[in-house]
N, C-alpha and C positions, 0 to 999 in steps of 0.2 A: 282818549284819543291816542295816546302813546300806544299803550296796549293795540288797541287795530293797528296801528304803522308795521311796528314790531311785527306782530303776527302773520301780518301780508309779506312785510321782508322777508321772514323766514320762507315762504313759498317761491320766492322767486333766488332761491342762492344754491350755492353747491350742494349736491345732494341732499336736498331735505325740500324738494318739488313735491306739492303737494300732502305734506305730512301734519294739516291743522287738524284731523281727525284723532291724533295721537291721544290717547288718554293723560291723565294728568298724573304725574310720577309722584314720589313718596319724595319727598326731602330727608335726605339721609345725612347724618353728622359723622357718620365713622365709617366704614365698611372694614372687613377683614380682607390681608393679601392672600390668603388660603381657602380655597375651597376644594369638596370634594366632589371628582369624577367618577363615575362608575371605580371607585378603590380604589382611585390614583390621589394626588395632592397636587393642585395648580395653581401658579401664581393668578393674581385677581386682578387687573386693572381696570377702572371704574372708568366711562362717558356718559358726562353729561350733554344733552341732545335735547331735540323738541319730538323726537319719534321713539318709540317701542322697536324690538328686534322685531325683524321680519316675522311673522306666522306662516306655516307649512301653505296653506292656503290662501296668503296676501298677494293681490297683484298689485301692488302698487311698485313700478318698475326703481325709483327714483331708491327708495328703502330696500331693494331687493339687492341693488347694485351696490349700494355699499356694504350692507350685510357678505355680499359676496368677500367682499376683499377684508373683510371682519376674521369671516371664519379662514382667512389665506391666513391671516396675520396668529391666528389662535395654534393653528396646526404646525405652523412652521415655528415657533415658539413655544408650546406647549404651557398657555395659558388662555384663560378666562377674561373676555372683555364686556364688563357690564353694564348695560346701559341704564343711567339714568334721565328720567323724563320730565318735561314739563312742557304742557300746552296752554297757554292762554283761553278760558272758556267763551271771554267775554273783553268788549273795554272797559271794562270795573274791575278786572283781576289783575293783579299784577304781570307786566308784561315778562315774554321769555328772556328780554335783553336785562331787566331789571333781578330775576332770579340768578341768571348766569351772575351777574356782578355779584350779587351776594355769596352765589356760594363760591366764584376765585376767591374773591377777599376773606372768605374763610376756609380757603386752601381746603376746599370740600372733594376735590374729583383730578382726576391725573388728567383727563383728555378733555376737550371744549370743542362741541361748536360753535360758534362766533358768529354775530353781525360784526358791521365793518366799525359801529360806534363804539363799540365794547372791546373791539379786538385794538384799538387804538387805545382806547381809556387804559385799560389793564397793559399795554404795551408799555405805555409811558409809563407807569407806575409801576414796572420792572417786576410785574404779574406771572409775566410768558414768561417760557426759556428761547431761545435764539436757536434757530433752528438751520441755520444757514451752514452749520459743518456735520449736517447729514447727508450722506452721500447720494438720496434722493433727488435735494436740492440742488445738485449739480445740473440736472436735466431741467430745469423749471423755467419756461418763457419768461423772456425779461418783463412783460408787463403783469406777470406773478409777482414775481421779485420787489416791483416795483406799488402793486398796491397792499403789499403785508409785511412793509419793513416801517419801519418805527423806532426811528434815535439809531439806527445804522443796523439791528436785528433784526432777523427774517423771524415774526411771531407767530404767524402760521401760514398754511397749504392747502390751499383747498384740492377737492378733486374733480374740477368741472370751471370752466370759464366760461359764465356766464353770459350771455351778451342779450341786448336787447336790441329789436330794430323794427320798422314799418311794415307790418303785414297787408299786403294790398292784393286784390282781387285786380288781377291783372287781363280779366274779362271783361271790368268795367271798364278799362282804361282805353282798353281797344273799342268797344263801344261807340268810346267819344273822343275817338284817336289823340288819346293824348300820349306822350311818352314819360316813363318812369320818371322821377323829379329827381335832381340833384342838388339844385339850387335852395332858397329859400323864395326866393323870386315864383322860380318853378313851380314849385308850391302849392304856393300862395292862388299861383294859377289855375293848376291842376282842380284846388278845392273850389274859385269861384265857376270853372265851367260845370261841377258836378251840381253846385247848389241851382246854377242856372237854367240846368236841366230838371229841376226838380226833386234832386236831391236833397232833405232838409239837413243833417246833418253825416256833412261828410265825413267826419273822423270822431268815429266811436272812440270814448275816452272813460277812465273810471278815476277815482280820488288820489291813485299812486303814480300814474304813471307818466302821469305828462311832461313831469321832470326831465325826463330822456329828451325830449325837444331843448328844454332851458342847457341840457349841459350839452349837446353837438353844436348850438352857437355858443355858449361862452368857453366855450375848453378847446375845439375844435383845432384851432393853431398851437394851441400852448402844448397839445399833445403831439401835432405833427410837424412844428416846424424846429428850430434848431437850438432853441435857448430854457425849454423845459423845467433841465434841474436851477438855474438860475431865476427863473420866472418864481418856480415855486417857491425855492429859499427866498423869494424877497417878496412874497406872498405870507410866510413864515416870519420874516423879520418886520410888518408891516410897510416897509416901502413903496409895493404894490398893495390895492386894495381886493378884497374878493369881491364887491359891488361893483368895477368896475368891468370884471369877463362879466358878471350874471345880466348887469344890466340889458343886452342886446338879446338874451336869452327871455329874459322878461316880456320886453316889450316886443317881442315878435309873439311868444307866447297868448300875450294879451289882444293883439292885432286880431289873432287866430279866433278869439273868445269874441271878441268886436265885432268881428263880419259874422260871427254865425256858422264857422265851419266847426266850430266845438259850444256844444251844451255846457257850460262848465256847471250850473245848477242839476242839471238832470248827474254830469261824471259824478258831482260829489258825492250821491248817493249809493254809488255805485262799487263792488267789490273788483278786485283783477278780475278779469274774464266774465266771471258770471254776470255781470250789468253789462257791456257794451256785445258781449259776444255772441249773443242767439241773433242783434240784428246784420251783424257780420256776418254770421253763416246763411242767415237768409237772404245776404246779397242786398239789404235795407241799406246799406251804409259800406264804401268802400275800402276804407283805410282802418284799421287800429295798430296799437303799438302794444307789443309783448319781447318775451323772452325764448330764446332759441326752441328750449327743450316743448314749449306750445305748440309748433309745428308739428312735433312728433308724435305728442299726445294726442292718442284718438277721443280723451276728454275734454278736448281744447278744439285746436284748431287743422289737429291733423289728417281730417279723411272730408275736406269741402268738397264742395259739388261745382266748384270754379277753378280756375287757375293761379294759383296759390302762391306769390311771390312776398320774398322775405326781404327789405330790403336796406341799405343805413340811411339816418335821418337828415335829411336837407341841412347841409352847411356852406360857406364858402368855402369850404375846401372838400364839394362834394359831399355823398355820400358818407354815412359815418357813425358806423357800430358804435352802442353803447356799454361798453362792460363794466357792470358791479359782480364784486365777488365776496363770498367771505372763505373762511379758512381754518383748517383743522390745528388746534394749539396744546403744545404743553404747559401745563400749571409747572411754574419755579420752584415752588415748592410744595411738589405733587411730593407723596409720599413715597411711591412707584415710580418714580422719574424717570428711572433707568430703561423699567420694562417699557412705559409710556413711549417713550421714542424709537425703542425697539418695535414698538408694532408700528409707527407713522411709517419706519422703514420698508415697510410689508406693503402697510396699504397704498404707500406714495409711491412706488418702486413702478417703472417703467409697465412692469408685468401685471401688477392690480390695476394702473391705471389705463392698461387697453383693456380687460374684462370689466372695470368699471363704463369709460366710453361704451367699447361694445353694446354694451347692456342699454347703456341710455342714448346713444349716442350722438355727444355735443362733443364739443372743444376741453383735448386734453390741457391740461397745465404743462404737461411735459412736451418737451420740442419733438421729442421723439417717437410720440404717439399719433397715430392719425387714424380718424375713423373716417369714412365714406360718407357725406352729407348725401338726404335728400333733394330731389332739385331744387325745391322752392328754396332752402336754405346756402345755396350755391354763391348767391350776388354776396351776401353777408360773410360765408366764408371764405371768398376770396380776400375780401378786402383786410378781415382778421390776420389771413397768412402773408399781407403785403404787410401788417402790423400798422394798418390805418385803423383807427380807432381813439374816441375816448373815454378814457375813466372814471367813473364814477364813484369809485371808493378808493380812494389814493390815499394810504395811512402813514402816509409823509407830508400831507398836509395839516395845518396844525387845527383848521377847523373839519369836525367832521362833514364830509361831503352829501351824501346818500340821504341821510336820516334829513338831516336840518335844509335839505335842500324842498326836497321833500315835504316838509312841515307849512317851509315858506310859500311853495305854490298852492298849498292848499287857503293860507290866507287869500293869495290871488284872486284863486278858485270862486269865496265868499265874498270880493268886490273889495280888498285893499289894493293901493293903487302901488304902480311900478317904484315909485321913491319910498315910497314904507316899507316897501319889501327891501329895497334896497338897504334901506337906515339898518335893517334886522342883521341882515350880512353884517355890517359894519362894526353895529351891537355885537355882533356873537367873534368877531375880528378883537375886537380889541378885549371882549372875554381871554381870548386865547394869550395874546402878549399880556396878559398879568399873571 
């Protein structure tokens, strides 16, 4: 089961949209810093990833975009950046989270892509290098900042801020004059007029995602109201408990599965997109929840035959984007250390990261960067730029967020009740303070 989590995280985080087709990489124990170019001699620095280099003939946009800012970083440095690979074929193979761990802790590779569980484990265990007095990071959205520091160092950068939010066919809505939901209330609404009409299940759902509902109710204030860093440290120090934000996320969660506006037996069998999404597009079902870059994707959800709005998920503080991210890392004790940060320089650099957006185009990490959204994606990007939103992979908190959040709805999912989910938080809380 690890392995599927894993595997499906990897599709939905920065730059590596789409890339489980990736062949399976060679496990390497050494590499050389020398190789040779047509006659020349170039330094070598090694990435470990879930994807192969772009191929001359690859359309995959996600892989293409960051290759882009690869080859900036090669030419403008006059080195060699190689990747290494590993896909998960199956859930019986070891997951990409559990290889990455293995090869840090055997100081295997200079550069990392990272989940947010990994990028936190190896954070604390003084893994990464601190990345916070490169002169990239100076330009980095504060809720960058904010979900890739760990024990007061920035451990890595992603190149894409992720967000997730309510994909509604906003054809249907009009239909049955309802108006966009804000509320939970709203809702709640929204889904019994559509069942009442005949709709059997209003909000298409697969085995990952429904977690995005549990954290816009339990986070929803902690991220936008005034006491945050202090909430978390005492979230941190157990003072606060983390069962008691989830619980309201829970049991609305559950409400949801009750009345019948979510299959949760049919979601669990279901992969991102590919289970909920063909009756989405056929307009079967009105609602599902995805990630930005889906809109775009004419593999996804990006060329409907309806009216396509993106929208943030029902809280009492409204509306409200979901962002998980992961982020690009140096190993501490990379052997290439030097060069390693020299190219994050390249690739993170205001200038990669509008040819990287461009290319795909979502939400820069840099303040400074802006690409043009789509309409549909408009309602979601406004509210990102007002800096309403919450996070879902905050690696200053001492339990990981994402993964384990994640794990527990899936219990849910299969008929464990709101206080056992609950007790689990608690469980994996006081893991943390020992």
């Amino acid at each position: 089961m690890k392995g599927r989590r894993v595997r499906t995280a990897i599709i939905l985080t920065a730059g590596i949209v789409a890339l489980s087709a990736a062949a399976c990489g060679e496990r390497r124990t050494s590499v050389e810093n020398i190789i040779e170019d047509e006659g020349e001699e170039k330094k070598l620095v090694s990435l470990f990833a879930p994807m192969e280099r772009t191929k001359p003939d690859a359309r995959n946009a996600a892989r293409t975009a960051f290759d882009k800012t690869v080859i900036m970083a090669e030419e403008q440095l006059g080195l060699k950046v190689e990747y290494n690979t590993y896909t998960a074929e199956d859930y019986q193979d070891k997951s990409y989270d559990d290889v990455a761990t293995d090869r840090i802790w055997n100081d295997m590779d200079d550069l990392y892509q990272l989940n947010p569980d990994v990028t936190q484990k190896a954070g604390r265990a003084g893994k990464l290098s601190d990345l916070s007095g490169l002169a990239c990071a100076k330009n980095l959205r504060e809720v960058v900042k904010k979900a890739n520091t760990v024990d007061g160092k920035l451990v890595g950068i992603p190149q894409e801020v992720v967000v997730y939010g309510l994909f509604v066919n906003k054809d249907m809505f009009d239909e049955y004059k309802l108006k966009l939901p804000n509320t939970p209330d709203e809702f709640l609404e929204c889904c019994r007029v559509f069942k009442e009409k005949g709709i059997e299940t209003p909000i298409g759902a697969n085995r990952w995602w429904l977690e995005t509902f549990v954290f816009a109710q339990a986070y929803a204030e902690l991220y936008n109201g005034d006491n945050t860093e202090k909430e978390i440290a005492e979230l941190n120090s157990g003072e606060r408990k983390y069962s008691d934000y989830m619980r309201k996320g829970f049991e609305y969660l559950k409400e949801m599965i009750d009345r019948g506006y979510i299959d949760a037996k049919t979601a669990y069998t279901y992969e991102a997109i590919e289970g909920e999404g063909p009756d989405f597009l056929a307009q079967e079902t009105p609602i599902v929840m995805a990630y930005w870059g889906a809109a775009n994707s004419e593999t996804a959800y990006g060329k409907p035959d309806f009216n396509l709005q993106v929208i943030g998920f029902p809280s009492e503080w409204g509306q409200m984007p979901v962002i998980s991210m992961t982020g690009i890392s140096v190993l501490e004790n990379a052997e290439h250390r030097e060069d390693a940060l020299d190219v994050l320089e390249v690739i993170l650099s205001d200038e990669a990261l509008k040819v990287y957006a461009e290319t795909n185009k979502v939400i820069s990490p840099s303040e400074n960067v802006e690409v043009e959204c789509i309409p549909a994606l408009k309602p979601l990007n406004d509210l990102v730029d007002e800096d309403t939103y919450v996070l879902a992979t905050n690696a200053g908190m001492r339990v990981e967020q994402w993964g384990n959040t994640c794990q527990i709805v899936l219990r849910l999912m299969q008929g464990a009740s709101v206080d056992e989910c609950m007790a689990e938080f608690d469980r994996l809380q006081e893991e943390s303070l020992q």
